[in-house]
C-alpha positions as CSV (number, residue, x, y, z in Angstrom):
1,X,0.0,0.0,0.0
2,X,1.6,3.5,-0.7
3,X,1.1,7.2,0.2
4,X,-1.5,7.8,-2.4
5,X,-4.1,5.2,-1.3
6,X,-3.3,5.3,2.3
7,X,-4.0,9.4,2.1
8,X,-7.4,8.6,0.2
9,X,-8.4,5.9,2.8
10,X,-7.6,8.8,5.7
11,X,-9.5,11.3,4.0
12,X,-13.1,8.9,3.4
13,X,-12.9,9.0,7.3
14,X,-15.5,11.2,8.9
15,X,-13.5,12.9,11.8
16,X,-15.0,15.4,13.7
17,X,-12.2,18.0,14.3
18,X,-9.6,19.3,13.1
19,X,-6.8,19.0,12.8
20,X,-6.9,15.4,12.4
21,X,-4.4,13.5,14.4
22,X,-2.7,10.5,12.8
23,X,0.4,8.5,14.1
24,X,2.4,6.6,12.3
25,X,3.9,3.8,14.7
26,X,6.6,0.8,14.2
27,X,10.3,-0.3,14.6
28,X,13.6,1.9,14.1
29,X,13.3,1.0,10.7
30,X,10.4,0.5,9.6
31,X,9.9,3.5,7.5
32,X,7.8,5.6,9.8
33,X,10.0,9.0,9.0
34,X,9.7,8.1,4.8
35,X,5.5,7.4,4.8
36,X,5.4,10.6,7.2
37,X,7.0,12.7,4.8
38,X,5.0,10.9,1.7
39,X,1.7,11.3,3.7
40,X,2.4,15.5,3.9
41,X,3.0,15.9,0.6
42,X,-0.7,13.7,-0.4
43,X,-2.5,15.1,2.3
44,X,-1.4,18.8,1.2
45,X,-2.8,20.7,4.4
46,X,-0.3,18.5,7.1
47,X,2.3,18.8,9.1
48,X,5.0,15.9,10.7
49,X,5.9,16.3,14.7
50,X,8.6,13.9,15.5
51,X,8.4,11.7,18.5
52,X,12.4,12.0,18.6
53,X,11.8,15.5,19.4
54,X,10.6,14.9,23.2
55,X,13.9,12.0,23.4
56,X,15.0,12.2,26.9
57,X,18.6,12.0,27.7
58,X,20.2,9.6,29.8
59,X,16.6,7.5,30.2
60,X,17.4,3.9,28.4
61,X,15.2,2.8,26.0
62,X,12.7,-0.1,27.5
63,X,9.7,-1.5,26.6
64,X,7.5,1.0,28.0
65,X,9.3,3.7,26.0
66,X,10.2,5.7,28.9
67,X,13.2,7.4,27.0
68,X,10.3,9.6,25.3
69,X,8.4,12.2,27.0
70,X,5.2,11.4,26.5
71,X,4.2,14.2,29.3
72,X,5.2,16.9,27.8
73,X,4.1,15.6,24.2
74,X,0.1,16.1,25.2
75,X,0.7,18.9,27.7
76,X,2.6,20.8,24.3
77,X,1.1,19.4,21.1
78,X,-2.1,17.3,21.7
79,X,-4.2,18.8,24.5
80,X,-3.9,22.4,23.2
81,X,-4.9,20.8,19.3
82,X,-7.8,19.2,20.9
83,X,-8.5,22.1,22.8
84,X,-8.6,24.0,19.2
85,X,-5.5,26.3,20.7
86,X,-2.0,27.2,18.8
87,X,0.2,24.2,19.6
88,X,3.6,25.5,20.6
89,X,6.5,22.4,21.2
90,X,10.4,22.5,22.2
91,X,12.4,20.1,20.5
92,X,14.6,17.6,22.9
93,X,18.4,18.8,22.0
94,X,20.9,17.3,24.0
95,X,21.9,16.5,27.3
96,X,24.2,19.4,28.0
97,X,21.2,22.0,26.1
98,X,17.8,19.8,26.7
99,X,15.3,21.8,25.3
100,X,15.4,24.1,22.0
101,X,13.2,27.3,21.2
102,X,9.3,26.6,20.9
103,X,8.2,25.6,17.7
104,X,4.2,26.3,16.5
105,X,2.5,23.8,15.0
106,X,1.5,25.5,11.6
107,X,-2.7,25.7,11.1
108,X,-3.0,22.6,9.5
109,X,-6.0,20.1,8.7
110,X,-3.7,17.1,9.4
111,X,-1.0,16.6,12.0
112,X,1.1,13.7,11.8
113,X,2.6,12.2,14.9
114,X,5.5,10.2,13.7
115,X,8.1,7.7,15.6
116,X,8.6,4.7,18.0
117,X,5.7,4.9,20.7
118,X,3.1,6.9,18.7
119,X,0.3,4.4,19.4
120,X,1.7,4.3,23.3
121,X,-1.6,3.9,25.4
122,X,-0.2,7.1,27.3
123,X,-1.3,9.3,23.9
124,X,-4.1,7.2,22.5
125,X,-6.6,9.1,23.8
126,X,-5.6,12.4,21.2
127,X,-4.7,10.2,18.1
128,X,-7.6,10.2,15.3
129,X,-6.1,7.8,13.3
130,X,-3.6,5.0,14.1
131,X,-1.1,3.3,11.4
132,X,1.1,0.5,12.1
133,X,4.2,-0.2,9.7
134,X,4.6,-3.8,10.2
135,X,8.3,-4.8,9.5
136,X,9.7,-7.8,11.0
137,X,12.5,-6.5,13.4
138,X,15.7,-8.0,11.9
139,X,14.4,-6.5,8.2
140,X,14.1,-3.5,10.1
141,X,17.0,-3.2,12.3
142,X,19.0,-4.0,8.4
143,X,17.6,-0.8,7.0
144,X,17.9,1.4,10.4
145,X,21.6,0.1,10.2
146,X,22.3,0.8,6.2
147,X,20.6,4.2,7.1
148,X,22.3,5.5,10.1
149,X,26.0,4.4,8.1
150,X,24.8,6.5,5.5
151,X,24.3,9.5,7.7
152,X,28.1,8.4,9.0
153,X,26.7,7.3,12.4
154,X,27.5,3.8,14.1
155,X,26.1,2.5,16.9
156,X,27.8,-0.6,17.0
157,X,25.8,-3.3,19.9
158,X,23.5,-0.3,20.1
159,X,21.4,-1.4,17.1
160,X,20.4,-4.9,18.6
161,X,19.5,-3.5,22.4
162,X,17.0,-1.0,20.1
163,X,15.9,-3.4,18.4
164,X,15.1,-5.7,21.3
165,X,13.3,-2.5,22.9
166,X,11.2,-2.3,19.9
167,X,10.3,-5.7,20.4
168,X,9.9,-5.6,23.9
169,X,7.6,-2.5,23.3
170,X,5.0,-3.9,20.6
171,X,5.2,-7.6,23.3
172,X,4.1,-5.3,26.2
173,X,1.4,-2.7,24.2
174,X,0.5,-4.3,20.7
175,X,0.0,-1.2,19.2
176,X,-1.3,-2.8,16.1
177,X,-4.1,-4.3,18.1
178,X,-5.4,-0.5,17.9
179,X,-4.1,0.3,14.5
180,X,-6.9,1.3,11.8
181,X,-4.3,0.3,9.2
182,X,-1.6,-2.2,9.5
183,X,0.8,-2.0,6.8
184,X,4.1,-3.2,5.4
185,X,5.8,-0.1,4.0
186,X,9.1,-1.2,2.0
187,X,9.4,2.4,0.2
């Protein structure tokens, strides 16, 4: 399934509000960050908030995806879009600088909510509609590996503990169980 019919499936929903909230959930990997992107561009009125961007530092990754805060995710994004306010967001840096400038969330009809943890029970109830990308984890892990080596980063024994997270994470929430489209994006 590509961008193109997964847009015209979204859009034969009947949501009542807007901005419609849609997450895009699965393994380091998987593809979430390349469908988000498509999905903007065939949605035309949409924007992408990363779930990288609330990372915090020095929290391990586990199967509850504590290392993301999920927090400050509703309290800055989702709860003011629901509430029909300006969403404002800071952006996680790093551990010496944690948290950037605030960011608006441009007047959109549809906000995308993409990364690991985006179908989280913490968040589900904000999220209008709920894609899984279903990748087995060792095709995945090979592509988040051929990826991050061509952005010149290694993470050597790093990329199987993730990967195990990952795991651990859709064993302990099976976010596809709530997913209104599972799909096995290979773009």
């Amino acid at each position: 399934m590509n961008s193109k019919s997964i847009a015209k499936k979204i859009k034969q929903f009947n949501f009542k509000n807007k901005p419609i909230i849609i997450a895009i959930d699965g393994f380091g990997g998987a593809g979430k960050s390349t469908l988000a992107k498509d999905l903007k561009n065939e949605l035309l009125s949409a924007t992408i908030v990363e779930v990288d961007d609330f990372f915090l530092f020095g929290v391990k990754s586990d199967a509850n995806k504590s290392n993301f805060d999920r927090a400050r995710l509703v309290e800055q994004v989702l709860k003011p879009l629901e509430q029909g306010e300006v969403a404002s967001y800071q952006k996680s840096i790093d551990k010496n600088n944690p948290l950037s400038e605030h960011f608006d969330v441009p007047a959109v009809d549809y906000v995308i909510i993409e990364g690991v943890s985006s179908l989280h029970p913490d968040i589900a109830e904000y999220i209008d509609y709920r894609i899984w990308l279903d990748i087995p984890a060792e095709v995945a892990k090979i592509r988040m590996i051929k990826r991050d080596r061509e952005q010149g980063q290694d993470h050597g024994e790093l990329w199987d503990y993730w990967t195990d997270s990952y795991q651990d994470y859709k064993d302990l929430h099976s976010p596809e169980a709530s997913a209104d489209l599972i799909v096995n994006y290979t773009a």
